[in-house]
C-alpha positions as CSV (number, residue, x, y, z in Angstrom):
1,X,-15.9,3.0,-7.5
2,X,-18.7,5.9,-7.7
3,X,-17.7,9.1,-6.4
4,X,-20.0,12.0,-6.1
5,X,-20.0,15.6,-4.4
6,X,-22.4,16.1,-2.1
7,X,-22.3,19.2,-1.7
8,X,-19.8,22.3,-1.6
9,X,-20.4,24.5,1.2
10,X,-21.0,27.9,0.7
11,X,-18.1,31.0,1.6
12,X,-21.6,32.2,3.5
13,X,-21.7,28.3,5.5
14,X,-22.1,27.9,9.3
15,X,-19.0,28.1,11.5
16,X,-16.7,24.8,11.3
17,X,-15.9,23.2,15.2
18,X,-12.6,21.4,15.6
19,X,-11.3,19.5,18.7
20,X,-8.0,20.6,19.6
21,X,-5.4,18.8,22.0
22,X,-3.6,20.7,24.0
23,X,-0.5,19.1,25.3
24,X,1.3,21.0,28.4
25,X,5.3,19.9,27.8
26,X,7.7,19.6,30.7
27,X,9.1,22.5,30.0
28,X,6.2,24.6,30.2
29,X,5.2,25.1,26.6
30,X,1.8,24.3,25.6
31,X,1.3,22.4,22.7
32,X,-2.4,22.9,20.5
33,X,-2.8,20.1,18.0
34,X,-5.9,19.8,15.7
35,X,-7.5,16.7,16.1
36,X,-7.5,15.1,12.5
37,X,-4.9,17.2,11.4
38,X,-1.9,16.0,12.9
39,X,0.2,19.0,10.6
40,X,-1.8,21.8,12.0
41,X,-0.5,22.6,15.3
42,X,0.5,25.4,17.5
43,X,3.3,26.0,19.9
44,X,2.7,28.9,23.0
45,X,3.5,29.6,26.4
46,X,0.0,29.4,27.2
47,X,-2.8,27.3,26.7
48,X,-4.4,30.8,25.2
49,X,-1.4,31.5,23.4
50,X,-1.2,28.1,21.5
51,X,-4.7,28.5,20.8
52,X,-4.6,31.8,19.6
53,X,-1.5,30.9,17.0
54,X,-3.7,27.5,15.8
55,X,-6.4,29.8,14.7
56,X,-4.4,31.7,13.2
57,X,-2.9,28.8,11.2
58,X,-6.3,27.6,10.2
59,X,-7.9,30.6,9.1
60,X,-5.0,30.5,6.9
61,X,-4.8,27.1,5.8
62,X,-8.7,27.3,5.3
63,X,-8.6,30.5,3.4
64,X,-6.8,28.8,0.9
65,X,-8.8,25.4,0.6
66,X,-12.2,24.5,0.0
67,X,-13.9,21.6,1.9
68,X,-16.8,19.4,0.5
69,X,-18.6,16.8,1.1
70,X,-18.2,13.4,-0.6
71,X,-19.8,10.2,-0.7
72,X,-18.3,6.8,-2.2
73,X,-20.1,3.9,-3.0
74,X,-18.5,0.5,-2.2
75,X,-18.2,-1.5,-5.4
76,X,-20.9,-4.3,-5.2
77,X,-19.3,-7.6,-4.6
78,X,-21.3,-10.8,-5.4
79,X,-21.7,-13.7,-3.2
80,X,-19.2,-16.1,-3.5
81,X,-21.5,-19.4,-4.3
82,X,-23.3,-17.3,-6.7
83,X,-21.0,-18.4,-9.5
84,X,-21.8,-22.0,-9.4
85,X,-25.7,-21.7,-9.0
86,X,-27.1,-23.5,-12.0
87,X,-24.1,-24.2,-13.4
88,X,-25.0,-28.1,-13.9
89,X,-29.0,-27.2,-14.9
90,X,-27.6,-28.7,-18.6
91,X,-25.8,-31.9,-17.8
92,X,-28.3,-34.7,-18.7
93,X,-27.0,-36.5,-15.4
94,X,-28.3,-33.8,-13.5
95,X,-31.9,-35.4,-12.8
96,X,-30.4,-38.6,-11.9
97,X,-27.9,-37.2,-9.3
98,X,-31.0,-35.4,-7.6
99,X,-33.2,-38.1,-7.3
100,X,-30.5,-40.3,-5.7
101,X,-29.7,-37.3,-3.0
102,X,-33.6,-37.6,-2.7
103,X,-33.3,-41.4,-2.2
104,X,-30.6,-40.8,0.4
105,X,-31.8,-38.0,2.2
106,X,-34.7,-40.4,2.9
107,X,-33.0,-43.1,3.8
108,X,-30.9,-41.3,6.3
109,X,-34.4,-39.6,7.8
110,X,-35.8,-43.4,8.4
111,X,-33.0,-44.4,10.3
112,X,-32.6,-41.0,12.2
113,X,-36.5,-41.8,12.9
114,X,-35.3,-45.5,13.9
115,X,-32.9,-44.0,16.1
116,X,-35.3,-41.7,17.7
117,X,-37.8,-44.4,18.5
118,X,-35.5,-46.7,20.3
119,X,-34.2,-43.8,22.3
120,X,-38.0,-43.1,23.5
121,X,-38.5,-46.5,24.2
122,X,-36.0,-46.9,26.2
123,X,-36.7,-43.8,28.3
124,X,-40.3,-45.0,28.4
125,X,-39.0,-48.7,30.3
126,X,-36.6,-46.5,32.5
Protein backbone atom coordinates (compact mmCIF):
# COMPACT_ATOMS: atom_id res chain seq x y z
CA UNK A 1 0.00 0.00 0.00
CA UNK A 2 1.47 3.62 -0.82
CA UNK A 3 0.79 6.21 1.53
CA UNK A 4 1.71 9.82 1.11
CA UNK A 5 1.07 13.25 2.86
CA UNK A 6 -0.53 15.50 0.94
CA UNK A 7 -0.21 18.17 2.66
CA UNK A 8 0.05 19.54 6.35
CA UNK A 9 -1.94 22.47 6.94
CA UNK A 10 -0.48 25.42 8.19
CA UNK A 11 -1.21 26.82 12.19
CA UNK A 12 -2.00 30.11 9.74
CA UNK A 13 -4.83 27.62 7.63
CA UNK A 14 -8.44 28.72 6.87
CA UNK A 15 -11.07 28.08 9.56
CA UNK A 16 -12.16 24.23 9.79
CA UNK A 17 -16.40 23.74 9.50
CA UNK A 18 -17.96 20.85 11.36
CA UNK A 19 -21.59 19.65 11.34
CA UNK A 20 -22.80 19.20 14.78
CA UNK A 21 -26.05 17.23 15.91
CA UNK A 22 -27.85 18.58 18.30
CA UNK A 23 -30.15 16.20 20.17
CA UNK A 24 -32.90 17.87 22.56
CA UNK A 25 -33.42 14.93 25.42
CA UNK A 26 -36.71 14.45 27.14
CA UNK A 27 -35.54 15.92 29.94
CA UNK A 28 -34.69 19.08 28.52
CA UNK A 29 -30.96 18.84 28.10
CA UNK A 30 -29.55 19.47 24.76
CA UNK A 31 -27.10 17.26 23.47
CA UNK A 32 -24.21 18.76 20.69
CA UNK A 33 -22.45 15.77 19.01
CA UNK A 34 -19.75 16.38 16.27
CA UNK A 35 -20.59 14.65 13.26
CA UNK A 36 -17.61 12.24 12.61
CA UNK A 37 -16.50 12.29 16.00
CA UNK A 38 -18.82 10.39 17.83
CA UNK A 39 -16.33 11.15 21.33
CA UNK A 40 -16.52 14.81 20.98
CA UNK A 41 -19.72 15.87 22.32
CA UNK A 42 -21.27 18.39 24.51
CA UNK A 43 -24.02 18.37 27.15
CA UNK A 44 -26.06 21.99 28.07
CA UNK A 45 -29.30 23.27 28.89
CA UNK A 46 -29.38 25.05 25.82
CA UNK A 47 -28.91 24.43 22.35
CA UNK A 48 -26.24 27.61 22.90
CA UNK A 49 -24.96 26.14 25.84
CA UNK A 50 -24.04 22.76 24.32
CA UNK A 51 -22.64 24.49 21.61
CA UNK A 52 -20.71 26.77 23.46
CA UNK A 53 -19.08 23.71 25.66
CA UNK A 54 -18.36 21.58 22.10
CA UNK A 55 -16.17 24.41 21.08
CA UNK A 56 -14.68 24.58 23.84
CA UNK A 57 -13.79 20.77 23.70
CA UNK A 58 -12.55 21.14 20.20
CA UNK A 59 -10.44 23.99 20.43
CA UNK A 60 -8.87 21.84 22.93
CA UNK A 61 -8.74 18.65 21.39
CA UNK A 62 -7.43 20.49 18.20
CA UNK A 63 -4.90 22.48 20.06
CA UNK A 64 -3.25 19.41 20.79
CA UNK A 65 -3.41 17.50 17.37
CA UNK A 66 -2.43 18.18 13.91
CA UNK A 67 -4.59 17.26 10.96
CA UNK A 68 -3.32 16.42 7.35
CA UNK A 69 -4.13 15.28 4.52
CA UNK A 70 -3.46 11.77 3.17
CA UNK A 71 -3.89 9.90 0.10
CA UNK A 72 -3.61 5.90 -0.26
CA UNK A 73 -3.25 4.21 -3.27
CA UNK A 74 -5.20 0.88 -3.76
CA UNK A 75 -2.74 -1.93 -4.42
CA UNK A 76 -3.02 -2.88 -8.15
CA UNK A 77 -4.73 -6.14 -8.52
CA UNK A 78 -4.41 -8.08 -11.88
CA UNK A 79 -7.19 -9.53 -13.71
CA UNK A 80 -8.01 -12.80 -12.88
CA UNK A 81 -7.58 -14.66 -16.49
CA UNK A 82 -4.38 -12.83 -16.85
CA UNK A 83 -2.55 -15.72 -15.34
CA UNK A 84 -3.39 -18.24 -17.90
CA UNK A 85 -2.89 -16.04 -21.07
CA UNK A 86 -0.28 -17.79 -23.03
CA UNK A 87 0.37 -20.25 -20.79
CA UNK A 88 0.02 -23.21 -23.53
CA UNK A 89 1.94 -20.84 -26.46
CA UNK A 90 4.84 -23.88 -25.84
CA UNK A 91 2.84 -27.12 -26.03
CA UNK A 92 3.53 -28.52 -29.58
CA UNK A 93 -0.27 -29.56 -29.57
CA UNK A 94 -1.19 -26.08 -29.29
CA UNK A 95 -1.56 -25.47 -33.28
CA UNK A 96 -3.47 -28.52 -33.71
CA UNK A 97 -6.08 -27.77 -30.99
CA UNK A 98 -6.61 -24.30 -32.71
CA UNK A 99 -7.14 -25.31 -36.00
CA UNK A 100 -9.75 -27.91 -34.88
CA UNK A 101 -11.66 -24.96 -32.82
CA UNK A 102 -11.32 -23.29 -36.30
CA UNK A 103 -12.80 -26.27 -38.03
CA UNK A 104 -15.61 -26.32 -35.45
CA UNK A 105 -16.41 -22.86 -35.21
CA UNK A 106 -17.08 -23.25 -38.90
CA UNK A 107 -18.98 -25.96 -38.90
CA UNK A 108 -21.26 -24.68 -36.25
CA UNK A 109 -21.57 -21.18 -38.41
CA UNK A 110 -22.86 -23.39 -41.62
CA UNK A 111 -25.39 -24.93 -39.83
CA UNK A 112 -26.49 -21.77 -37.84
CA UNK A 113 -26.56 -20.33 -41.57
CA UNK A 114 -28.69 -23.61 -42.49
CA UNK A 115 -30.86 -22.86 -39.73
CA UNK A 116 -31.31 -19.27 -40.73
CA UNK A 117 -32.24 -20.07 -44.27
CA UNK A 118 -35.02 -22.45 -43.51
CA UNK A 119 -36.45 -20.05 -41.00
CA UNK A 120 -36.62 -17.28 -43.97
CA UNK A 121 -38.06 -19.68 -46.21
CA UNK A 122 -40.54 -20.56 -44.35
CA UNK A 123 -41.63 -16.96 -43.43
CA UNK A 124 -41.35 -16.22 -47.13
CA UNK A 125 -44.24 -19.26 -48.01
CA UNK A 126 -46.30 -17.94 -44.88
Amino acid sequence: MNLSVLTTPSQESSELTYDVLIENQEDGMVIATVLGLPDCKATGATKEEALTILHEHLTARLAKAEIVSIKIEPPSSEHPWMKFAGMYKDNPLFDEVQAYIEADRRKLDAEMEEYYQKLDAEDETK
